[in-house]
C-alpha positions as CSV (number, residue, x, y, z in Angstrom):
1,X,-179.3,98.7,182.7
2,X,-180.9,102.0,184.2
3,X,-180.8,104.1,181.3
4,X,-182.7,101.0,179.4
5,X,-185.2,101.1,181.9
6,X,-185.6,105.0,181.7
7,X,-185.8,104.9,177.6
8,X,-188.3,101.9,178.4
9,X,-190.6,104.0,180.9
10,X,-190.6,106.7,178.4
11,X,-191.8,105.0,175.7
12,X,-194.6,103.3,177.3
13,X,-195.5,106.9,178.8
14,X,-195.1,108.2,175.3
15,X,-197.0,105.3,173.6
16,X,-200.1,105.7,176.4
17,X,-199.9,109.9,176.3
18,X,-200.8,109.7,172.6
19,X,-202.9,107.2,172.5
20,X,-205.5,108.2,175.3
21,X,-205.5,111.7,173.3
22,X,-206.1,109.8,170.1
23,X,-208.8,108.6,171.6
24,X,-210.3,111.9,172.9
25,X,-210.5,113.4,170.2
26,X,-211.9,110.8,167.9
27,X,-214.1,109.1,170.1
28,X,-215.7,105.6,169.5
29,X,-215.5,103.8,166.7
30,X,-218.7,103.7,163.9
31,X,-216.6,103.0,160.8
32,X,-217.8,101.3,157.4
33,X,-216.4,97.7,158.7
34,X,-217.8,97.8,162.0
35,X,-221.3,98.8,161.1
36,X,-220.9,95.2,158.0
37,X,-219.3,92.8,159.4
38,X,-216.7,93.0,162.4
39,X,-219.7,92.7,165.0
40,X,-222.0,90.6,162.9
41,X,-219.9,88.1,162.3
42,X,-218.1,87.0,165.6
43,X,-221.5,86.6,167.4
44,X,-223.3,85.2,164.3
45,X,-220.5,82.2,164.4
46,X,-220.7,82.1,168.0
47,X,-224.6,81.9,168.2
48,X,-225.1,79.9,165.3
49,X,-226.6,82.0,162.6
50,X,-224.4,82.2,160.6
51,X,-225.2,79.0,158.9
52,X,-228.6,79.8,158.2
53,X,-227.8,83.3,157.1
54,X,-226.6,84.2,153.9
55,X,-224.1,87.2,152.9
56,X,-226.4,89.5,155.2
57,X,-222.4,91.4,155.9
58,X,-221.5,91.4,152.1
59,X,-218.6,90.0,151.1
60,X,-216.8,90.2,154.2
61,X,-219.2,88.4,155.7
62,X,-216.3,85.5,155.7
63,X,-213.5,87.3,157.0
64,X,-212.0,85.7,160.0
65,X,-213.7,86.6,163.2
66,X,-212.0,85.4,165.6
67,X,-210.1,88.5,167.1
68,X,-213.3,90.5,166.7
69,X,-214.8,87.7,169.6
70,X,-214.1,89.8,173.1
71,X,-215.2,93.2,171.3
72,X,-218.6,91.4,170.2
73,X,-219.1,89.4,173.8
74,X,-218.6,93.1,175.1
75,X,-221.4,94.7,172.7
76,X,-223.6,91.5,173.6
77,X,-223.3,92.4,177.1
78,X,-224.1,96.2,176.8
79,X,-220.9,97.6,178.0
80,X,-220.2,101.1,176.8
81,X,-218.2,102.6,174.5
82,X,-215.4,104.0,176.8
83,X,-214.2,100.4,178.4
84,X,-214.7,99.5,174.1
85,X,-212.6,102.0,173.4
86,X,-210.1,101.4,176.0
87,X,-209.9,97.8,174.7
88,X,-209.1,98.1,171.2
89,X,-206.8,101.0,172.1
90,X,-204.2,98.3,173.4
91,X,-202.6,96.5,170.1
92,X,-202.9,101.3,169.2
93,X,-200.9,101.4,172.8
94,X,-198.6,98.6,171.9
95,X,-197.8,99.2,168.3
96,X,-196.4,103.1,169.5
97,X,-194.2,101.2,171.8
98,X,-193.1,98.9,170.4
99,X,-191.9,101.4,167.3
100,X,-190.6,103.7,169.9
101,X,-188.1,101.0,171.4
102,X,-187.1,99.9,167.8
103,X,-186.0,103.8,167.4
104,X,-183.9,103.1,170.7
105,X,-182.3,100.2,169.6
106,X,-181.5,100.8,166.2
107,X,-179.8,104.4,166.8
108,X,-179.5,104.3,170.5
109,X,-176.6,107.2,171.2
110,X,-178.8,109.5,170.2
111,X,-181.9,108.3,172.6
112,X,-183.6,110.9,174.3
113,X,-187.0,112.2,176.1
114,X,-186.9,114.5,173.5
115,X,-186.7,112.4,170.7
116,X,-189.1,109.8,171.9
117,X,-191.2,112.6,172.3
118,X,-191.7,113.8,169.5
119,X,-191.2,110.4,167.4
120,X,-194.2,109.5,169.2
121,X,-195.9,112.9,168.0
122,X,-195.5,111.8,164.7
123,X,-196.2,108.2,164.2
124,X,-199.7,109.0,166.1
125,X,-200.3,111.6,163.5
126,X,-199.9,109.1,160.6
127,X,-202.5,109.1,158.0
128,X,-203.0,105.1,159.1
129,X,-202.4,105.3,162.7
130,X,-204.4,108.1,163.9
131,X,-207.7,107.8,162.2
132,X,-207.2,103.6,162.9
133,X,-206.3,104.6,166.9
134,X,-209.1,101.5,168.9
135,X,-210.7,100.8,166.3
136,X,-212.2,97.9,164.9
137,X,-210.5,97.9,161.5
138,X,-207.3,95.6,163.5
139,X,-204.4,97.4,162.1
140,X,-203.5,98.1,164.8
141,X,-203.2,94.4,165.8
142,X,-201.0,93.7,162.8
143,X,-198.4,97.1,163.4
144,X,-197.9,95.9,166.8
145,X,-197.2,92.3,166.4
146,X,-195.0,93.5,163.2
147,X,-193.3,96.3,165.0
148,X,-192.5,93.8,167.9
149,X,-191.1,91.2,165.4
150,X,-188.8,93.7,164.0
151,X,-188.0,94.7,167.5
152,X,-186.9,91.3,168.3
153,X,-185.1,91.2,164.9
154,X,-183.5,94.3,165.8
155,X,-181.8,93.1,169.4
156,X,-180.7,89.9,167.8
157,X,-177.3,90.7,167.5
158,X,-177.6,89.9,171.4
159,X,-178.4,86.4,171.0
160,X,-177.3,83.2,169.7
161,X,-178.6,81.1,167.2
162,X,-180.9,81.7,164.3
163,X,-183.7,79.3,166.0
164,X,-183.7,82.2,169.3
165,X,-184.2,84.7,166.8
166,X,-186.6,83.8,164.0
167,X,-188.8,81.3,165.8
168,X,-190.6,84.3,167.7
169,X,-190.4,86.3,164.6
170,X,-192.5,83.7,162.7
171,X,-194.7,83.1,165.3
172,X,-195.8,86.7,165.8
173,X,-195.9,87.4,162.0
174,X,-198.0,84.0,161.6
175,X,-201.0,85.6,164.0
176,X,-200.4,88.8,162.5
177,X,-201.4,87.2,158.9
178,X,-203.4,84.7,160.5
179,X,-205.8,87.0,162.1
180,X,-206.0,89.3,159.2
181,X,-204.6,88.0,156.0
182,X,-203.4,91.3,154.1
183,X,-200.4,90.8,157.2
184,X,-199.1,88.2,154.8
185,X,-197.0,90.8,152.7
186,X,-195.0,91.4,155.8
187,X,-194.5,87.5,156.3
188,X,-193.0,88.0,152.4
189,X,-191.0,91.0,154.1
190,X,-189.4,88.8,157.0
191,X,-188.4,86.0,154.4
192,X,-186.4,88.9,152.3
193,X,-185.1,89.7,155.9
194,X,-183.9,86.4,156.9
195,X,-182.1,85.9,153.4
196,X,-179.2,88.8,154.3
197,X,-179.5,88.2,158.6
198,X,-176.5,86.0,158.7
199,X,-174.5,83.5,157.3
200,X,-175.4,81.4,153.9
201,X,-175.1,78.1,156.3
202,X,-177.4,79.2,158.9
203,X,-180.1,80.3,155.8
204,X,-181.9,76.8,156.1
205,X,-182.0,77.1,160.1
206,X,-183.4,81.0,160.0
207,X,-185.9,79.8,156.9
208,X,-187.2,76.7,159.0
209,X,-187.5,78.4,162.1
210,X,-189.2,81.0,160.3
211,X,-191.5,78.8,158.9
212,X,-192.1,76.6,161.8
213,X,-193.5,79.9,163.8
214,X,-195.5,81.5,161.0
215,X,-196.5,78.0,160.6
216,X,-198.1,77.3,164.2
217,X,-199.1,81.0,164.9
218,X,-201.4,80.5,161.7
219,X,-203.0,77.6,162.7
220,X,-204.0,78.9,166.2
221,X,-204.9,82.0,164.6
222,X,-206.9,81.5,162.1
223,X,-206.9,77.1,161.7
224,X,-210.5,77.3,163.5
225,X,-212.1,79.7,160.7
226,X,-210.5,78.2,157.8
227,X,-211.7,75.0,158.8
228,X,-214.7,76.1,159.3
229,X,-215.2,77.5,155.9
230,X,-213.9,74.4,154.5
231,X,-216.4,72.4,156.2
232,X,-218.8,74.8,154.8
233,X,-218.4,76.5,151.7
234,X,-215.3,74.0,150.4
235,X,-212.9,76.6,150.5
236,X,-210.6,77.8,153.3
237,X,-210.2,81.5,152.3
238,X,-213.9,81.9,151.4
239,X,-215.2,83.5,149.1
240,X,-211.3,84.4,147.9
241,X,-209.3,82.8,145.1
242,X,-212.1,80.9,144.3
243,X,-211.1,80.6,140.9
244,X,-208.9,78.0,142.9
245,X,-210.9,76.0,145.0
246,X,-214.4,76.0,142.6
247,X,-216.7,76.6,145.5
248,X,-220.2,76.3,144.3
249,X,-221.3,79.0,146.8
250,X,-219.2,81.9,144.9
251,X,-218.3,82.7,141.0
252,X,-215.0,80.9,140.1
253,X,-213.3,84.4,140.9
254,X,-210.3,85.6,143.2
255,X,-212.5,88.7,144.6
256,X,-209.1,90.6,145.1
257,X,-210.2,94.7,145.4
258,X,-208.4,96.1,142.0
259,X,-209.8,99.3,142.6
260,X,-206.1,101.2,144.1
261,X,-203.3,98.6,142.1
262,X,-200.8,100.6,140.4
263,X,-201.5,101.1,136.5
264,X,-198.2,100.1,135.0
265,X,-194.7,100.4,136.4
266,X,-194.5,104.2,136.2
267,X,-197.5,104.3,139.5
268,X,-195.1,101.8,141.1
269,X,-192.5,103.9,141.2
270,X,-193.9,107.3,141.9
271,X,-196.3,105.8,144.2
272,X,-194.5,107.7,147.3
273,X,-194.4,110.9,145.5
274,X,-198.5,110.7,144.6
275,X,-199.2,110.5,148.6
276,X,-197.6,113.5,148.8
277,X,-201.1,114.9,147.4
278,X,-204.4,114.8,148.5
279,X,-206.3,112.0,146.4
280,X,-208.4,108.6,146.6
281,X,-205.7,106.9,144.6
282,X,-204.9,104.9,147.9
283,X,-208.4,105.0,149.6
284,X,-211.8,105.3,149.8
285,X,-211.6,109.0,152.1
286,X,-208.9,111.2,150.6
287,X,-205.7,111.3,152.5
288,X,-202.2,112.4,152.0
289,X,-199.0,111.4,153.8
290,X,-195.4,112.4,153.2
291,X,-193.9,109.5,155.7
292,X,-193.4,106.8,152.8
293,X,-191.4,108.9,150.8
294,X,-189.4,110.4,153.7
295,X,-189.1,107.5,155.2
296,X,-187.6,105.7,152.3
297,X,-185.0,108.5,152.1
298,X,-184.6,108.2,155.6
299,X,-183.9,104.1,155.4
300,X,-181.2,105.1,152.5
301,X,-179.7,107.5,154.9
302,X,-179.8,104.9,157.7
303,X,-178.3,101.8,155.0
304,X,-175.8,104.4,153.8
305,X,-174.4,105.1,157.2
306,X,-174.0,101.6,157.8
307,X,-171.1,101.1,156.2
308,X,-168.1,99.4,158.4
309,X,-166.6,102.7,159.3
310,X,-167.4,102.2,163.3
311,X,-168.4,105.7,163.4
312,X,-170.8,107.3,166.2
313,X,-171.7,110.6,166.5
314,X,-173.2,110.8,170.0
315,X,-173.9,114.1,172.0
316,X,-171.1,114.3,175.0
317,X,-173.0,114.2,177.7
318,X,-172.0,112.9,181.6
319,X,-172.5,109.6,180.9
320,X,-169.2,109.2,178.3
321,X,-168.9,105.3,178.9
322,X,-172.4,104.7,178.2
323,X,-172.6,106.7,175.2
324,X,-169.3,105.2,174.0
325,X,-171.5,101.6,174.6
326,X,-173.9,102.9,172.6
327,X,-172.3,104.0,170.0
328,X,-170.5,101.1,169.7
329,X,-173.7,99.3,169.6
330,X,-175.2,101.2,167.3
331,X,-172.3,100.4,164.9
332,X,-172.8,96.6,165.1
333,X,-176.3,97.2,164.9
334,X,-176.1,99.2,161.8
335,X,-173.5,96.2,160.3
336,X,-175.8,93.8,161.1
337,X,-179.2,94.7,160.1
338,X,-178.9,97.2,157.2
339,X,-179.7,94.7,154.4
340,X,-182.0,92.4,156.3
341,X,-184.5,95.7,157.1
342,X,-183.8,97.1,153.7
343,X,-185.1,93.9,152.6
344,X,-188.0,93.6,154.7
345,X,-189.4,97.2,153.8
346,X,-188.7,97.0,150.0
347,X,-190.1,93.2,149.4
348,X,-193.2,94.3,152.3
349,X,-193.7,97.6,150.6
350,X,-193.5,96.2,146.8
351,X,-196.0,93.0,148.1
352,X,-198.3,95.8,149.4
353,X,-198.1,97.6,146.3
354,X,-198.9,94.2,144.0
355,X,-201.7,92.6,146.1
356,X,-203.8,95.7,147.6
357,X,-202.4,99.5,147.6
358,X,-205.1,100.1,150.2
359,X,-203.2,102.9,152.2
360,X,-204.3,101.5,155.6
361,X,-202.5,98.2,155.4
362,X,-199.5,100.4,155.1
363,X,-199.7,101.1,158.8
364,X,-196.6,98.9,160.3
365,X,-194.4,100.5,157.4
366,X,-195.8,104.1,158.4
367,X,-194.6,103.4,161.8
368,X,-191.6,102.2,161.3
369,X,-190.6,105.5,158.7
370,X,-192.0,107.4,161.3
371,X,-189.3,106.7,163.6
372,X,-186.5,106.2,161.1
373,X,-187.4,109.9,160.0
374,X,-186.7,111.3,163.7
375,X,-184.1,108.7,164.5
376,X,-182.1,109.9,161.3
377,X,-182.7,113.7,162.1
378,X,-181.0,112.9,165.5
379,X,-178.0,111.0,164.0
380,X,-178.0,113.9,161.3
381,X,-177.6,116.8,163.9
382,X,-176.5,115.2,166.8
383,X,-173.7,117.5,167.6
384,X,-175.5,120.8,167.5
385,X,-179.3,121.9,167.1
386,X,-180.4,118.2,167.8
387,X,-184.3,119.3,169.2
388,X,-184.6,122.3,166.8
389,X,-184.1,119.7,163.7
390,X,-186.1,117.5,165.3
391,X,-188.8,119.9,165.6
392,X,-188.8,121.2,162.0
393,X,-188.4,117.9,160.9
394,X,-192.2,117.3,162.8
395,X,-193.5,120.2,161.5
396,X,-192.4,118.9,157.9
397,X,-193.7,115.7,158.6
398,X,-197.3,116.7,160.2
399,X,-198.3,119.6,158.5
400,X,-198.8,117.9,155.0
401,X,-200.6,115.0,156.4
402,X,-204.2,114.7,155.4
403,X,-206.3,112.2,157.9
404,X,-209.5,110.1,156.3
405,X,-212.5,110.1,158.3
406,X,-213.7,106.9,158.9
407,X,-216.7,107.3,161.3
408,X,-216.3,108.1,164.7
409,X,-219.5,108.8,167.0
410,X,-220.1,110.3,170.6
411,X,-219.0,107.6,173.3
412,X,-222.4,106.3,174.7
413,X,-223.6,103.7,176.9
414,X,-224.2,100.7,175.6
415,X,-221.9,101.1,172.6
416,X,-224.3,99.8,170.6
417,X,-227.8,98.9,171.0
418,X,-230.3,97.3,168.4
419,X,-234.1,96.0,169.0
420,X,-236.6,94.9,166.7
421,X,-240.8,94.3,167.0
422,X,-241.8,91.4,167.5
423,X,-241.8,88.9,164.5
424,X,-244.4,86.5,163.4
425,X,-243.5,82.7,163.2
426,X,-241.5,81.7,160.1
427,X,-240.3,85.4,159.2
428,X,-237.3,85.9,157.4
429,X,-235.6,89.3,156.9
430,X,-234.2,89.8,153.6
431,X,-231.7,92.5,152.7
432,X,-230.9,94.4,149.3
433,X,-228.3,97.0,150.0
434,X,-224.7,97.6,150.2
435,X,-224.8,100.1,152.8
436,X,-223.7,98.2,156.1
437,X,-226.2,97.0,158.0
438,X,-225.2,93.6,159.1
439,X,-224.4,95.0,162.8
440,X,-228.2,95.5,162.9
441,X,-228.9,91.6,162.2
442,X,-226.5,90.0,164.8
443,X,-229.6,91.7,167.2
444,X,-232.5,89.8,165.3
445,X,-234.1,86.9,167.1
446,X,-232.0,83.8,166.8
447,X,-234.8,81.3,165.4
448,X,-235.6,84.8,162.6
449,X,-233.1,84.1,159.6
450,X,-231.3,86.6,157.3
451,X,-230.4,86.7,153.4
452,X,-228.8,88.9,151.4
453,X,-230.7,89.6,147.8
454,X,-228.4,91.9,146.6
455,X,-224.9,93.6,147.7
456,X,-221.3,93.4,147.2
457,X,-221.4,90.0,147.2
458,X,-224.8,88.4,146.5
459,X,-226.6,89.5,142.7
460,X,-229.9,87.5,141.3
461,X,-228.2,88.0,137.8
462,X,-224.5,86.3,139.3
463,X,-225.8,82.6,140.2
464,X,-224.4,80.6,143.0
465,X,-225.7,77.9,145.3
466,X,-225.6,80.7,148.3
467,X,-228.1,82.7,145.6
468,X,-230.5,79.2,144.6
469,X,-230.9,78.9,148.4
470,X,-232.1,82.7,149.0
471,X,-234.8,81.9,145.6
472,X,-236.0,79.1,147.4
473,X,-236.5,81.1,150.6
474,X,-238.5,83.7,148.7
475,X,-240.7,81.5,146.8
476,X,-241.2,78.9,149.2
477,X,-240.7,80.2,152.7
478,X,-243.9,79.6,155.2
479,X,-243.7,82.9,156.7
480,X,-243.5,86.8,155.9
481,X,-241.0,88.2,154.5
482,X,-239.4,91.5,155.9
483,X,-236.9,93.8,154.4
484,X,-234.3,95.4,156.6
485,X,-233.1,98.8,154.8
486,X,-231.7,102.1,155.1
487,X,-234.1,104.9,155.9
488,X,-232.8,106.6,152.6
489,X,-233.3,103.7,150.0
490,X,-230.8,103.3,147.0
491,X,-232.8,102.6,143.6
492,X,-230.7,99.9,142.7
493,X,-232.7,97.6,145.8
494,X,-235.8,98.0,144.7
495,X,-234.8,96.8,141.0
496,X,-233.1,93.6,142.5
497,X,-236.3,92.8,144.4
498,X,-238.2,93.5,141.4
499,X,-236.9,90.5,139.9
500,X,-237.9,88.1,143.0
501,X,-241.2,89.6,142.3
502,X,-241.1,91.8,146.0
503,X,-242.5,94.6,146.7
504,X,-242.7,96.9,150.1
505,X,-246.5,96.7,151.7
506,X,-247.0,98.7,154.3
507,X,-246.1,100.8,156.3
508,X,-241.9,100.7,157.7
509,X,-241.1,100.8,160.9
510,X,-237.9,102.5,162.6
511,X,-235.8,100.2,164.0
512,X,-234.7,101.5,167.3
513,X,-230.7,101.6,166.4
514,X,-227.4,103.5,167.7
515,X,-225.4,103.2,165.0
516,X,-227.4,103.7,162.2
517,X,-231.2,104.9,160.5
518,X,-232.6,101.4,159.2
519,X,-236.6,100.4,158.9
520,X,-238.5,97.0,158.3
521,X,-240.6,96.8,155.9
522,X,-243.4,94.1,155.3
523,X,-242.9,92.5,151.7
524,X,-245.4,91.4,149.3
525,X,-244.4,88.3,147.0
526,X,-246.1,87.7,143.8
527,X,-244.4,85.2,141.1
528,X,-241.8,85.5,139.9
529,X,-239.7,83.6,136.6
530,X,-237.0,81.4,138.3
531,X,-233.5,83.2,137.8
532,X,-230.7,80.9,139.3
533,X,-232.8,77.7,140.8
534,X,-233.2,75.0,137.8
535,X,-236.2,73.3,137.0
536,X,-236.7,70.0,137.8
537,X,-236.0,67.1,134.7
C-alpha cells in the first residue's frame, strides 16, 4: 500500500535523523562497562586468556561475550571510533524504527510526518535511549529486538495461526535474553501477553510456540558461553545464583545488584512518580524521566479506548477510504491487543521492578511509552490542534528529562589503543582495584597472565578456588610480579596487597593508553601467612 510505504520511509528517515545527531553530539563511547569488561572479555575468550586470567574485569568478567565479538575484532584491528560508532549505532537505528512503526500500526488514522516526527524527537531524548545511543552497554540490542517482537505482535491480527505469530516473537525475545540476560523480564512480559492474545484453546499452541522460539534463539545466543562456563567454573550463569549451582570458584551467593530494589510496596507503587525527580534511586548518574508515568497513563487511555465501540476519530483528509481503512483497523487493533500489551508492560515493568530497578534496562518500555504518549495526544486532539498538542505534549515530555552521563570521549583513530614495555619471562600482572581497567589487559602479551587481588568480585578475606589459585601465583610464581593500577591509587589496594605481603618497588611507568591513566609498577614479595590456600595434612 503506498501510504504504508510512505509511513515506512518516514520512519526509517526519522529513526536515522536522530540517531546520526545522537551520535554527534555524544561522541564515542568510553563508559564504565566498556573500559571492564565488554572489550576484555570477547578477545580474552577468543585469544585464550581468559582461562589463565582470573577476574582481571570484576565480576562481569563472566558476562556473555558473544555480541561484544565484531566490536572487539574491530578494536583488535585498529579501526577508529567513527566506523565503531556507526556500528553500534544500528540495533540505536533499529530500535527508533521499529517503535516508530508500532506507533503506526497500533493508532494508524492518525499517522503522520508530523507525528513521527516528533515521536521520534522524544523517544531519542529518553533518559535510556539517548545517553545508551551506539554504545556498548547493548540496550539498544534488547529495545530493538523487543520493539520488533511487539511489532510483529501488533500486526497479528493480519495473520493466521498462533504458531505464525508467536514463533518469531519467541525467537527474537530468546536472543534478546540470550545475549543479555536482564531481557528475560520481557520474555515474562510476552508470556502475560500470550495469555489474553486469543482464544483459551489456542493458549497451549501460542505457549509452545512461544517457548519453542525463546527456546532455540537462547541456545544460539548464548548456548556457546553458558557451556562454556559450565565446562569451566560448573555453573552456566557464572558467578550468578551460585547459591544454586555451588561453584567452588565463587561464594554460594546469587550476586544480584540490590543496590536500586524497591523498599517495601509503597516504592513499588510510586516508583513512576520518584522518576519524576532528579535522584540515584534508579542509577548510578542521577537522572530523571517523566515517560514511565505518562506513559502508563497514556497505555490506560489507549486500553480505555479500546472498548468495542468501533469508534475512530481520524482527521478528514483526501484520502476518506483510506482513513475509513484505518480507522477501521485501528478498532480491531485496539479489540485485539488491549489486554495482551497491558499485560506485557505491567508483568515486564513489575519483573523489572523485582529483579533489578536499574533504570537503563527500562529502555524498550521507555520506547514504547514514548510513542504511546504522542500516539494518544494524536487520537486525543485529532479533530482540531492535532500538531500544537503534539508539540506541548514534547515540550512536557523533554523538558523534565534529566540525562546520565556515562562517558563519552572525542572520536579518534584507532578507538582505542593500549601498549605496554616489554616484560621479562614468567611476569604476571596483578591487579587490585575496582576502577575498570580490564580493557587495558586484553592488550598484554598473550603468554603474560592476569589476576585480580582485589575488586568487585575477587577479596583475599572472601575464599574461593579462583582466590587459592591467585595465592599460589603470588607465592610461587617464577617470574616478577607487576601491578597494573590507576595513576590515582585508592587506599583500599594497597591494604589488600598488604596481606599477600606486596609492596610497589620502583619506579611506575605510564602505560601509553587512550582510554584511561593507568601505570605498572614492579612489586616486591616478602612472606606472607597463607589466607585462603590450606596447608598440606
Amino acid at each position: 500500500m503506498p501510504i504504508d510505504r510512505a509511513a515506512r520511509r518516514t520512519a526509517a528517515l526519522v529513526a536515522l535523523f536522530f540517531t546520526v545527531i545522537a551520535i554527534v553530539a555524544l561522541r564515542q563511547d568510553a563508559n564504565w562497562d566498556l573500559r571492564n569488561y565488554h572489550l576484555y572479555t570477547p578477545l580474552a575468550w577468543m585469544e585464550g586468556r581468559l582461562d589463565r586470567d582470573i577476574a582481571v574485569a570484576q565480576l562481569q568478567t563472566w558476562h556473555n561475550p558473544i555480541v561484544d565479538l565484531p566490536f572487539a575484532l574491530m578494536v583488535r584491528a585498529g579501526v577508529g571510533g567513527v566506523p565503531i560508532t556507526a556500528w553500534l549505532a544500528i540495533p540505536s537505528v533499529l530500535a527508533l524504527f521499529f517503535g516508530l512503526r508500532l506507533l503506526d500500526t497500533l493508532m494508524p488514522a492518525q499517522r503522520s510526518r508530523a507525528r513521527t516526527w516528533i515521536a521520534g524527537f522524544v523517544a531519542i531524548t529518553g533518559a535510556a535511549v539517548y545517553p545508551s545511543t551506539a554504545a556498548i552497554f547493548n540496550d539498544h540490542i534488547v529495545g530493538a529486538l523487543m520493539l520488533a517482537a511487539l511489532y510483529w505482535l501488533a500486526t497479528s491480527p493480519r495473520r493466521r495461526g498462533p504458531f505464525v505469530t508467536w514463533l518469531p516473537i519467541g525467537l527474537l525475545a530468546g536472543a534478546a535474553a540470550g545475549f543479555k540476560l536482564t531481557a528475560a523480564t520481557y520474555c515474562l512480559g510476552f508470556i502475560a501477553a500470550a495469555l489474553f492474545a486469543g482464544p483459551a484453546r489456542q493458549l497451549p499452541a501460542r505457549i509452545g510456540a512461544l517457548a519453542l522460539g525463546g527456546g532455540v534463539a537462547a541456545l544460539l545466543c548464548w548456548g556457546p558461553w553458558g557451556w562454556y562456563l559450565w565446562q569451566h567454573h560448573g555453573n552456566p550463569l557464572f558467578p550468578y545464583f551460585n547459591q544454586w549451582f555451588q561453584s567452588p570458584d565463587a561464594l554460594p551467593e546469587s550476586m544480584r545488584d540490590l543496590r536500586y530494589l524497591p523498599d517495601g510496596a509503597l516504592q513499588y507503587l510510586n516508583a513512576p512518580l520518584r522518576m519524576l525527580r532528579r535522584s540515584r534511586d534508579f542509577s548510578e548518574v542521577v537522572l530523571a524521566d517523566p515517560r514511565v508515568l505518562l506513559g502508563m497513563i497514556a497505555l490506560a487511555i489507549w486500553v480505555w479506548r479500546g472498548r468495542a465501540r468501533g469508534d475512530a476519530t481520524a482527521q478528514p483528509s483526501a484520502h476518506a477510504a483510506q482513513t475509513a481503512n484505518d480507522a477501521n483497523d485501528e478498532a480491531s487493533i485496539r479489540l485485539a491487543l488491549r489486554w495482551p500489551l497491558l499485560a506485557f508492560v505491567l508483568v515486564s515493568y513489575v519483573g523489572w521492578l523485582a529483579m533489578y530497578s536499574i533504570y537503563r534496562y527500562l529502555l524498550p518500555l521507555e520506547l514504547l511509552f514514548s510513542m504511546l504518549i504522542v500516539g494518544v495526544v494524536s487520537v486525543l486532539f485529532a479533530k482540531r490542534r492535532t500538531r500544537t498538542a503534539m508539540l506541548v505534549a514534547m515540550v512536557l515530555v523533554v523538558a523534565p528529562t534529566k540525562h546520565p552521563s556515562w562517558g563519552r570521549d572525542p572520536f579518534r583513530s584507532p578507538m582505542i589503543e593500549v601498549s605496554y614495555p616489554a616484560l621479562p619471562k614468567n611476569s604476571v600482572v596483578l591487579t587490585s582495584t575496582n576502577h575498570p581497567i580490564g580493557h587495558a589487559l586484553a592488550f598484554l602479551p598473550r603468554d603474560v597472565p592476569a589476576m585480580a587481588i582485589h575488586n568487585n568480585f575477587m577479596d583475599p578475606q572472601r575464599c574461593t578456588r579462583l582466590q587459592e589459585r591467585v595465592e599460589r601465583t603470588v607465592a610461587t610464581n617464577a617470574g616478577p610480579l607487576w601491578l597494573l593500577r590507576p595513576v590515582r591509587v585508592d587506599p583500599p589496594a594497597a591494604e589488600r596487597m598488604a596481606l599477600y605481603g606486596l609492596t610497589v618497588n620502583g619506579a611506575c611507568q605510564p602505560l601509553h593508553n587512550t582510554l584511561a591513566k593507568l601505570e605498572l609498577c614492579p612489586l616486591a614479595r616478602a612472606p606472607f601467612a597463607p589466607i585462603c590456600v590450606k596447608a598440606a595434612p
